[in-house]
DRENKE-793208 format. One record per residue (C-alpha): residue number from 1; residue in one letter; x negated, y, z. Coordinates in steps of 0.1 Angstrom, whole numbers. Layout:
<lumvexs>
<lumvex NUM, "A", <X, Y, Z>>,
...
</lumvexs>
This chain:
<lumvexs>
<lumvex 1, "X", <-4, 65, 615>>,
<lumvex 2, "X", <10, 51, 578>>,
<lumvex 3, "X", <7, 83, 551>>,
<lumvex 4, "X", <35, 85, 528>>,
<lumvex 5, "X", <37, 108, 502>>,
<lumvex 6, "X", <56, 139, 498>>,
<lumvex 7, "X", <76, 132, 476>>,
<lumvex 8, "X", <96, 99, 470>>,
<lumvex 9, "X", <90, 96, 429>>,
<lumvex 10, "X", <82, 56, 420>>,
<lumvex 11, "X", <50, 52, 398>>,
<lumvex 12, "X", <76, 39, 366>>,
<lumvex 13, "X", <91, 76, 365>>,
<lumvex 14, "X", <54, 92, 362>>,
<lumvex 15, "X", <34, 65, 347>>,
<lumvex 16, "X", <64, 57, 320>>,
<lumvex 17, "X", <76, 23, 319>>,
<lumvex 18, "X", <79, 20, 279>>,
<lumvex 19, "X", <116, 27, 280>>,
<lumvex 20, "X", <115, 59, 274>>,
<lumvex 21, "X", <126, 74, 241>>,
<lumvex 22, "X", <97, 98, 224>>,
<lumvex 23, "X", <109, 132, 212>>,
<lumvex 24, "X", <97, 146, 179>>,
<lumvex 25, "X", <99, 177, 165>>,
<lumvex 26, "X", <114, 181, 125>>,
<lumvex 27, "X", <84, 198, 119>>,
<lumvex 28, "X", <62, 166, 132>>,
<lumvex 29, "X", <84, 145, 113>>,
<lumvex 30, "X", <83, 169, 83>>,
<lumvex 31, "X", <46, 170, 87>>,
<lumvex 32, "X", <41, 132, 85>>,
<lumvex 33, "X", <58, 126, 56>>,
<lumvex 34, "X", <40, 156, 36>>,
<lumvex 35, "X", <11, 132, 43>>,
<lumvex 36, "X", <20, 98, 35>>,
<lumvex 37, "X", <37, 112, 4>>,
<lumvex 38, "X", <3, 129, -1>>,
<lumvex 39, "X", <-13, 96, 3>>,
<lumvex 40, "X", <7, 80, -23>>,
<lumvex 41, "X", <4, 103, -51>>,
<lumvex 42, "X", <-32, 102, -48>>,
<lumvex 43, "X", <-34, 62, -45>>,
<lumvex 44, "X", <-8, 61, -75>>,
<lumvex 45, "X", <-30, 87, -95>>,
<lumvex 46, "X", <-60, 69, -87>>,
<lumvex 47, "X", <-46, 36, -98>>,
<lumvex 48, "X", <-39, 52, -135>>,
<lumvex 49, "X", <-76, 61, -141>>,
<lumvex 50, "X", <-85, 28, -124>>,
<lumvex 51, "X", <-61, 4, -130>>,
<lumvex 52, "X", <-82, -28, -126>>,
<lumvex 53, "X", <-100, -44, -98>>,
<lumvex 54, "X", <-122, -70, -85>>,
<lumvex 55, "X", <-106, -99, -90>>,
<lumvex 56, "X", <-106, -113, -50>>,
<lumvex 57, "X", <-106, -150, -60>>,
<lumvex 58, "X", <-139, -151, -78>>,
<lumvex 59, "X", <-149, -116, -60>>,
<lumvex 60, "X", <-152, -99, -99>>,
<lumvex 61, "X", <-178, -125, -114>>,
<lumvex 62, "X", <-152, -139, -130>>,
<lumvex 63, "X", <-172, -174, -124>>,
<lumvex 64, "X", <-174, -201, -101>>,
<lumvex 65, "X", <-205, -223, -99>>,
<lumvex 66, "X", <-198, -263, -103>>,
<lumvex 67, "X", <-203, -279, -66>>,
<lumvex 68, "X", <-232, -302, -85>>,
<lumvex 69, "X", <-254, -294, -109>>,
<lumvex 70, "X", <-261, -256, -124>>,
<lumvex 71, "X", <-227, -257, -145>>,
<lumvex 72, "X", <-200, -228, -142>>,
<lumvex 73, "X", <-167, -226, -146>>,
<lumvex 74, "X", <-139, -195, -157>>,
<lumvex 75, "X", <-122, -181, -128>>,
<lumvex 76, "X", <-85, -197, -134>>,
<lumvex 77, "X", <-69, -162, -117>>,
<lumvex 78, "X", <-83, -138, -141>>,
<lumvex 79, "X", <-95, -158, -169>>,
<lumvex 80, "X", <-132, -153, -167>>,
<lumvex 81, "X", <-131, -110, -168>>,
<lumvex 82, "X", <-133, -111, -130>>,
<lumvex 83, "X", <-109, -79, -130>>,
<lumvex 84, "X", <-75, -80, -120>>,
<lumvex 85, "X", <-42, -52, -124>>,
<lumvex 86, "X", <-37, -35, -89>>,
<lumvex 87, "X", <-5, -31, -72>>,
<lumvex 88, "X", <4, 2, -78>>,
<lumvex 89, "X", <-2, 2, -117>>,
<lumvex 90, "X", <21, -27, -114>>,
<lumvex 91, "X", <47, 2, -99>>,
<lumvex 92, "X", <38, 25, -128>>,
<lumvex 93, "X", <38, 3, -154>>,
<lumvex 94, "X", <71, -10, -141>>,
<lumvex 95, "X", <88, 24, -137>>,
<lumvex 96, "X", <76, 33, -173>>,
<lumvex 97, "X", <92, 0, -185>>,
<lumvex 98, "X", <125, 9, -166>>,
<lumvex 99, "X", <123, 47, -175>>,
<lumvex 100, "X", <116, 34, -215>>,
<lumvex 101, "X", <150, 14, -210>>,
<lumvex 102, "X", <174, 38, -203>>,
<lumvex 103, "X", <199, 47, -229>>,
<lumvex 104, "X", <197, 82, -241>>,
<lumvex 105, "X", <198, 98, -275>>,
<lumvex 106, "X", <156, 95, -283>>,
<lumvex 107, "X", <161, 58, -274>>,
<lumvex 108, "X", <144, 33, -298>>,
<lumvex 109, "X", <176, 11, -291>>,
<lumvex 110, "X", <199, 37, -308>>,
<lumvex 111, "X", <183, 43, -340>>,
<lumvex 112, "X", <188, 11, -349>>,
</lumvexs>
C-alpha cells in the first residue's frame, strides 16, 4: 500500500523556488543603511588621517629590481615613493575642490 501525504503542498511552495519576493521591514532597511553610512564615514575619516597607501604596483618599495644584474629601477606608477593617494581622499579632495568653486560672497573669484 503506496503512502501519500496528508496534505497535497508541492516541495516548490515549502522549499521556495527563488521566485518569491522577500519582505523587509523599514526598520531593517533603516537599520542597514545606519550601517553602511556608518561604514563610510569612518573609511572617509580614516582616509583623511591616512591618505596614502602602498603603492600596489611595486607593493610600496617604490623599486623594481633589473631582470639581470643587481641594478634597480623607480617604480613608473608612483615615481619611486612607493605610496600612492587612496580612493576616497580622491572623493574628498574632489568635493573640497567643487565645494571651493561655488560662487558665493567669500569667494576668491569675487574679490577680484
Amino acid at each position: 500500500m503506496p503512502t501519500t501525504p496528508a496534505t497535497a503542498i508541492s516541495t516548490a511552495a515549502t522549499h521556495g523556488s527563488g521566485l518569491a519576493a522577500t519582505v523587509h521591514t523599514a526598520g531593517q532597511v533603516a537599520t542597514v543603511a545606519l550601517i553602511v553610512t556608518v561604514c563610510i564615514a569612518f573609511y572617509l575619516l580614516s582616509c583623511a588621517v591616512w591618505p596614502f597607501g602602498k603603492c600596489r604596483r611595486c607593493k610600496g618599495v617604490g623599486k623594481f629590481k633589473s631582470p639581470f644584474g643587481n641594478a634597480f629601477r623607480h617604480c613608473g606608477r608612483c615615481d619611486g615613493s612607493g605610496l600612492r593617494v587612496r580612493f576616497g581622499r580622491k572623493v574628498i579632495s574632489y568635493y573640497r575642490r567643487t565645494r571651493s568653486l561655488g560662487s558665493n560672497s567669500t569667494s576668491k573669484a569675487d574679490k577680484k
